[in-house]
N, CA, C and O atoms as a Tinker XYZ file with bonds, in Angstrom:
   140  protein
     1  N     11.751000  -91.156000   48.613000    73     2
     2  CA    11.267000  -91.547000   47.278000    64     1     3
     3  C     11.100000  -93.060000   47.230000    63     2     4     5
     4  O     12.006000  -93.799000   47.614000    81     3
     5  N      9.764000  -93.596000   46.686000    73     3     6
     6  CA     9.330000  -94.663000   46.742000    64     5     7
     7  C     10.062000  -95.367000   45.423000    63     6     8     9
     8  O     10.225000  -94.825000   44.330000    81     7
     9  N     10.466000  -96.729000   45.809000    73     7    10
    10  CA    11.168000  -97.652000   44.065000    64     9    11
    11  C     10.056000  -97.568000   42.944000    63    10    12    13
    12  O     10.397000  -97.804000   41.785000    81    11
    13  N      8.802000  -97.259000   43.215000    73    11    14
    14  CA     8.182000  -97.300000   42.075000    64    13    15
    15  C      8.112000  -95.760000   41.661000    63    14    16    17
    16  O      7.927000  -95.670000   40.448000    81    15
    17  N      8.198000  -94.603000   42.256000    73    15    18
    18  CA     8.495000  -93.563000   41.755000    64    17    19
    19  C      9.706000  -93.455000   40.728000    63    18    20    21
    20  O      9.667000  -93.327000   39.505000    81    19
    21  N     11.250000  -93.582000   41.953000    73    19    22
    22  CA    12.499000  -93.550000   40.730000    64    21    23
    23  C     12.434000  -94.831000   39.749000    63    22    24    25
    24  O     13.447000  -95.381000   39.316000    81    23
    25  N     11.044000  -95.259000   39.437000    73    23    26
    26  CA    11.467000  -96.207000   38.379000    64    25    27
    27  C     10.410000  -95.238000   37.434000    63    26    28    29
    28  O     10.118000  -95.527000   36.274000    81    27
    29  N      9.976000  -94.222000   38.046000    73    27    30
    30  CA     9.129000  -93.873000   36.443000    64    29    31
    31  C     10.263000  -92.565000   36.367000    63    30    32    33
    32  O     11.122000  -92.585000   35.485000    81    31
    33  N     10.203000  -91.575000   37.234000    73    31    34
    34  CA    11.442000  -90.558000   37.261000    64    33    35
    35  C     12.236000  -90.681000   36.404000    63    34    36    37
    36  O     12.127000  -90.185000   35.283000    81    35
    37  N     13.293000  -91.461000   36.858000    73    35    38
    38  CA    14.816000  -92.142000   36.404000    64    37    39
    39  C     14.665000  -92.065000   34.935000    63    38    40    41
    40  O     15.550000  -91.324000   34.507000    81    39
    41  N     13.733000  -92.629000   33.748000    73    39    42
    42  CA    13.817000  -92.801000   32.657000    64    41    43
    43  C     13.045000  -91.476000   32.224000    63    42    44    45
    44  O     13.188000  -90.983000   31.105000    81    43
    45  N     12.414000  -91.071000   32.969000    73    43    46
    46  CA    11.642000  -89.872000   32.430000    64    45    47
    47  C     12.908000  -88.370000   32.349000    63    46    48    49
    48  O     13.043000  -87.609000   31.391000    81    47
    49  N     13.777000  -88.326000   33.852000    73    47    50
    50  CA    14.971000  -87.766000   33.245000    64    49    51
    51  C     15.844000  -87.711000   32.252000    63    50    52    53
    52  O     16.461000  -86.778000   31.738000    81    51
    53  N     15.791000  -89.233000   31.996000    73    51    54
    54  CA    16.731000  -89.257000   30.700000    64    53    55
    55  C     16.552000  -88.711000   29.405000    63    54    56    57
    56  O     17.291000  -88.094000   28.638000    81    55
    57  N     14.994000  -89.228000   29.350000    73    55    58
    58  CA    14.416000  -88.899000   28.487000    64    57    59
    59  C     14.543000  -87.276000   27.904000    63    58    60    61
    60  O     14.683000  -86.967000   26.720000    81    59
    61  N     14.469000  -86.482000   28.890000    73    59    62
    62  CA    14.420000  -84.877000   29.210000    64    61    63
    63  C     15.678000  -84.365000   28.701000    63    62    64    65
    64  O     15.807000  -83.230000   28.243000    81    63
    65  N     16.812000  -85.421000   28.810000    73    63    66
    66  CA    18.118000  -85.132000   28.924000    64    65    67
    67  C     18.549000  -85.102000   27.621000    63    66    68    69
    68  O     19.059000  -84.087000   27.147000    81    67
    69  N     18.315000  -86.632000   26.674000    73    67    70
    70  CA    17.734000  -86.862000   25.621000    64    69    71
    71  C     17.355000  -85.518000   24.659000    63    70    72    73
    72  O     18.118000  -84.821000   23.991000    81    71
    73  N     16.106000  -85.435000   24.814000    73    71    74
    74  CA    15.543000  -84.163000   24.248000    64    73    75
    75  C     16.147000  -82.949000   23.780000    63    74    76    77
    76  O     16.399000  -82.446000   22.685000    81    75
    77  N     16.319000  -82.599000   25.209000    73    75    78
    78  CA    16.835000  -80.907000   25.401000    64    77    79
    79  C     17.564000  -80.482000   24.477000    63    78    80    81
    80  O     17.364000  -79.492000   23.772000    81    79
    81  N     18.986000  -81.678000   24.428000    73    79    82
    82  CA    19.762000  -80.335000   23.272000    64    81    83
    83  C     18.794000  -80.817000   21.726000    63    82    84    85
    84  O     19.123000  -80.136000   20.755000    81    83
    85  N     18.051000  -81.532000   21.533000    73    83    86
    86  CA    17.576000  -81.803000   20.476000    64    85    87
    87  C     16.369000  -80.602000   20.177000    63    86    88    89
    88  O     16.177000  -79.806000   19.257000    81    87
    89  N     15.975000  -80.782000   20.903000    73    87    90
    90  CA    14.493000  -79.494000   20.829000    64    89    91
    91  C     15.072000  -77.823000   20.873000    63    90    92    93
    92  O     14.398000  -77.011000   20.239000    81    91
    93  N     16.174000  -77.373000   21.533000    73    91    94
    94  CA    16.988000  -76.408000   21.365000    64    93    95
    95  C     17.521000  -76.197000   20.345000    63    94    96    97
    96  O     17.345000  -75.091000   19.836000    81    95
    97  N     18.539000  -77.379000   19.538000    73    95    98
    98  CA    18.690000  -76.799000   18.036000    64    97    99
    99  C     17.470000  -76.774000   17.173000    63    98   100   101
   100  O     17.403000  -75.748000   16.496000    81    99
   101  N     16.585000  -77.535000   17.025000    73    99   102
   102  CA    15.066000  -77.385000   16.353000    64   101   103
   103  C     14.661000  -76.133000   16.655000    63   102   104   105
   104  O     14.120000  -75.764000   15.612000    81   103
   105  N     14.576000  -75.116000   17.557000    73   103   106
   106  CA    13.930000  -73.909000   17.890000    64   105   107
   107  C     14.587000  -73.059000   17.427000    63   106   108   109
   108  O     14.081000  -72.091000   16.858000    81   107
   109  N     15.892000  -73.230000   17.568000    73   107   110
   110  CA    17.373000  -72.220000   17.169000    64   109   111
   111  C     16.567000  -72.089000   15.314000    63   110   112   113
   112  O     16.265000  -72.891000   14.430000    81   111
   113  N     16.513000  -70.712000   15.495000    73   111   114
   114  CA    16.587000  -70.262000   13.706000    64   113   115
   115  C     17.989000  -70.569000   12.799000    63   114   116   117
   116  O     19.157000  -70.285000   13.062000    81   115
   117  N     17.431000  -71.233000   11.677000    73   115   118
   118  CA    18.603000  -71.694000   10.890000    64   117   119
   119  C     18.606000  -70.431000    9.621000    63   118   120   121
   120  O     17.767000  -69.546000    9.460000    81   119
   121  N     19.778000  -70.689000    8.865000    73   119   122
   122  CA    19.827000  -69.622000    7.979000    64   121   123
   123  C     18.694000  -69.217000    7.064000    63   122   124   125
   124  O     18.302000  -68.140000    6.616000    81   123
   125  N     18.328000  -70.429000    6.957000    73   123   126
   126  CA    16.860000  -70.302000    5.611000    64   125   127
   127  C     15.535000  -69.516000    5.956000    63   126   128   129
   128  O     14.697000  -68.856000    5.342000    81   127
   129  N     15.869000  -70.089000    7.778000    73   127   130
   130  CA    14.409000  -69.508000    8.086000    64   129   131
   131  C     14.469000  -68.028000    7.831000    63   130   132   133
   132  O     13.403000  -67.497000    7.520000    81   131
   133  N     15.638000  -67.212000    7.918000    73   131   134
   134  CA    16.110000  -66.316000    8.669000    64   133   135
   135  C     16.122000  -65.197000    7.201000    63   134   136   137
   136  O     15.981000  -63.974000    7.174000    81   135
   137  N     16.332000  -66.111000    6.142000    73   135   138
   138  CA    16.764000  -65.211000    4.687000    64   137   139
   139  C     14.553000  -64.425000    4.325000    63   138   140
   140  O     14.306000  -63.700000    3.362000    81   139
């Protein structure tokens, strides 16, 4: 792996990492949707 690759990678993981549990509770049905 080239330094200019893990320099776009590296933050793009985080980013992902970031996200995930965020976009998972957003998808998760909450009570309101659900009534």
């Amino acid at each position: 792996m080239t330094t200019e690759t893990r320099i776009i990678v590296r933050p793009a993981l985080d980013a992902l990492r970031a996200v995930g549990p965020i976009k998972t509770h957003a998808d998760a049905p909450t009570p309101s949707d659900m009534e």
